[in-house]
N, C-alpha and C positions, 0 to 999 in steps of 0.2 A: 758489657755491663760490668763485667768482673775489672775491667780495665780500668773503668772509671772508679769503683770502689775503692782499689787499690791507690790508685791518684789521691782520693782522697783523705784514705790512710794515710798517706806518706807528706800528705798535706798538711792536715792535723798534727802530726808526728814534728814538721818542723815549726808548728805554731806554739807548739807543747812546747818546745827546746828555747824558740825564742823568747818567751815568755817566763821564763824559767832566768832566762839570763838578766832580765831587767832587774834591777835592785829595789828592792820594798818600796824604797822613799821614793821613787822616782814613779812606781805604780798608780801609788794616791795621788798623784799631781797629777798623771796621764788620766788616770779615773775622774777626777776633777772635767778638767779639760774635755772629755770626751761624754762628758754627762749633762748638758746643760739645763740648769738650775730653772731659767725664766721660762715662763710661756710668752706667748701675744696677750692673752690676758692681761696677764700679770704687767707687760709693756703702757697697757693700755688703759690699767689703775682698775680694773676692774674685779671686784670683791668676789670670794668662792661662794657665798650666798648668789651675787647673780646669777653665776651659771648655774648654781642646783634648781636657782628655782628657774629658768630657761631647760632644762633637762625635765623638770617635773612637768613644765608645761606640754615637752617634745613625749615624754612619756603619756601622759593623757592622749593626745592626739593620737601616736600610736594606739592607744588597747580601745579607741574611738575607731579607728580604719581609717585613718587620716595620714596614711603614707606619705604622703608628698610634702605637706604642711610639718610634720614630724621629721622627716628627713630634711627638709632646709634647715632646721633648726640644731640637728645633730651635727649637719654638716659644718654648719658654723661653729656649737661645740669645738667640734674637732680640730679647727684652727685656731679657737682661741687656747683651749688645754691639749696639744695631741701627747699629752702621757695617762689620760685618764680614760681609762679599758672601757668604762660603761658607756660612752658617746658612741665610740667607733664600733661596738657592738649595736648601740642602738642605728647608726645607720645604716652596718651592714642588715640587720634585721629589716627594715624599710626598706631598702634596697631589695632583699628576696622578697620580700612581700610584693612589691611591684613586679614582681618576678625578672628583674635587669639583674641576673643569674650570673654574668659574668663579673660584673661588678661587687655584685658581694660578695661572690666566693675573695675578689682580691680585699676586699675591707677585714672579709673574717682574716687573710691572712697578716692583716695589719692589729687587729686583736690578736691573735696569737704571741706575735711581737710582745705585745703588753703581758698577756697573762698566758704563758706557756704549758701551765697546767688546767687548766678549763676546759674540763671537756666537751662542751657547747660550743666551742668554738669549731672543732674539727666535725664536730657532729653537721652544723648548717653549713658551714665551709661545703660538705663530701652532699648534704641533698643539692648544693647550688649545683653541685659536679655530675650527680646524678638527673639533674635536670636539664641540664649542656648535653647531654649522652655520654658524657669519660666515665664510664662504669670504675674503670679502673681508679683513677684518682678518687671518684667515689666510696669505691669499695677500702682502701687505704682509709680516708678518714673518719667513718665507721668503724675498722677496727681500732682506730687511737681513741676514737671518742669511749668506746667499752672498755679499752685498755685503762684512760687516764680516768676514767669513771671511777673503778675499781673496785672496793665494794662498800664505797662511800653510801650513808642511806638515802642520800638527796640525791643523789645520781642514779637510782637503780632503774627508773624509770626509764631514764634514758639511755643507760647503757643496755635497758633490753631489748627497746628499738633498734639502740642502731647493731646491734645485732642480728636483729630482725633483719633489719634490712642489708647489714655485709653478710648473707646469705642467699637473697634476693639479689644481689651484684656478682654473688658469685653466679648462680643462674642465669643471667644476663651474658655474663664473660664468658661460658660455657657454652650457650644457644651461639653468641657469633663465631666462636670458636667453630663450633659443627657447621655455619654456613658455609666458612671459609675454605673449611675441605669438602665440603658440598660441591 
């Protein structure tokens, strides 16, 4: 473990250096370049009014229990805009609701992508993990989701849970732990 740390100090360390050496001008054009502008939407002439209201529809269906029907709809979202956070959260949410646990924990980590400070995302991400059995990956996003919570007021609810619950993960890790030298 310590090995790999180190690797990737030493990693970051020549990303640092190279990055350093690119010239300003040349950044904004790489930045450009590496940032693309268009969606399939957008290709396809289609107005950001249709998808809000395609989204408000997909939104209804979900807080209806209508997982499946909400989810095709997200999923398509997600291809016509994939830089807009609120679709790919809304699938992944359909996603654990249907409880296909492995697949949303990977959608939450395609919202993270988008909004790297939300901490809802790390929070359903760590119950998909906890629902798989990886206590341990579990217990990890439970602590980030309390960490990036912080002591925001709209967040306290949830960073009390998921505290709650990276305590209940530690319990978990601890019990197999004991079987193991059992």
């Amino acid at each position: 473990m310590e090995a790999l740390a180190s690797e990737s100090t030493a990693l970051m360390e020549q990303v640092m250096k190279m990055s350093q050496a690119i010239p300003d001008e040349f950044k904004s054009q790489l930045n450009e370049l590496l940032t693309p502008a268009v969606t399939f939407g957008e290709l396809k002439g289609l107005k950001p009014e249709t998808l809000e209201t395609m989204y408000s529809v997909a939104h209804t269906l979900y807080e209806s229990n209508q997982y499946q029907k909400a989810r095709e709809i997200f999923q398509t979202l997600t291809l016509l805009n994939h830089f807009e956070y609120k679709y790919f959260f809304g699938l992944a949410s359909c996603l654990q609701m249907e409880k296909n646990y492995e697949r949303a924990a990977h959608t939450f980590g395609l919202c993270y992508m988008l909004e790297p400070e939300e901490p809802a995302v790390p929070f359903h991400s760590a119950y998909c993990h906890m629902m798989l059995g990886d206590y341990k990956a579990a217990k990890s996003g439970f602590y980030a989701a309390a960490l990036w919570a912080g002591e925001k007021k709209e967040y306290a609810a949830l960073k009390e849970r998921a505290q709650m619950l990276e305590k209940q993960m530690n319990r978990k890790l601890e019990n197999q732990e004991k079987e193991k030298s059992a």
